[in-house]
C-alpha positions in Angstrom: 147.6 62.9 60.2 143.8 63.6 60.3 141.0 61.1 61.6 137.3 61.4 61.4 134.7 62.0 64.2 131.6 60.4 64.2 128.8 61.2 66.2 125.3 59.2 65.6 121.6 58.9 67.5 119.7 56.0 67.6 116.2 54.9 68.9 116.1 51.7 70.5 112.7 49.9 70.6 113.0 47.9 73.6 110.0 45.0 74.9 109.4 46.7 78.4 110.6 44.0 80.5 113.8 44.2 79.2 114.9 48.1 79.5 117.0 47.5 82.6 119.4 45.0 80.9 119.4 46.8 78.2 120.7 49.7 79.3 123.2 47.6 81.2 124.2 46.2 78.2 124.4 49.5 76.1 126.7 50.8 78.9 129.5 48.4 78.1 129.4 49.9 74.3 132.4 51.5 73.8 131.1 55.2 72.9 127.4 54.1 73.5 125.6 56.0 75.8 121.7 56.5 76.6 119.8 60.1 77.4 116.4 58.4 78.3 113.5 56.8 77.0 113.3 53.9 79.7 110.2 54.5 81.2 108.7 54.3 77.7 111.3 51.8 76.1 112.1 53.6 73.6 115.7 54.5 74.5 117.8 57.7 73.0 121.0 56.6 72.5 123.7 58.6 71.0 127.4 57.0 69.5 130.8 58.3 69.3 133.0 56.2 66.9 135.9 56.9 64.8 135.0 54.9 61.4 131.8 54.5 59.4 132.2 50.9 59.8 132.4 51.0 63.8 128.6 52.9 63.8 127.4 50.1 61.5 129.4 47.5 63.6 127.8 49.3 67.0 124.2 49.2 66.0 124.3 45.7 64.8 125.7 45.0 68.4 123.1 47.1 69.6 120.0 45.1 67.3 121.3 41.3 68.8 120.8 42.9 72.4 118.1 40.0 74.0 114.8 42.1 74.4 115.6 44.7 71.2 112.7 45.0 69.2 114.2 47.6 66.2 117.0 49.7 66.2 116.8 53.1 64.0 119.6 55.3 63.3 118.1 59.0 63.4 121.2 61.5 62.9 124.7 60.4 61.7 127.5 63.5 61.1 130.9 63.3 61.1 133.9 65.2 60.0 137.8 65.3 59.8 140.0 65.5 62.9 143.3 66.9 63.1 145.5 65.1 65.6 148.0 67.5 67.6 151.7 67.3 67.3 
């Protein structure tokens, strides 16, 4: 049985008083995690999903964040994975 791998980065435009939170927030994403930006607010976030659907489905999660100005996708690859027997 083979799966995919997806691996994604994002920039998160943040309002400055809300970067804390935010990266609170992004740090109870399920394969969400953030590689800096916060003293600027413009955080690097990269994604690790499974499905198409669950990157699309994570960065709408990640646009309804209180204090998200824009959310842009930057890099998006993915490719089969074989599961071990």
């Amino acid at each position: 049985m083979t799966g995919e791998c997806h691996i994604s980065s994002l920039v998160v435009h943040s309002r400055p008083d809300r970067v804390s939170s935010i990266v609170e927030s992004l740090s109870s994403i399920e394969g969400a995690e953030v590689h800096g930006g916060a003293e600027t607010g413009k955080l690097i976030v990269t994604l690790e999903t499974d499905t198409e659907s669950q990157v699309v489905e994570r960065i709408n999660a990640i646009q309804l964040l209180d204090g998200v100005l824009a959310t842009a996708l930057v890099f998006h690859h993915f490719e089969p994975v074989q599961e071990r027997e």
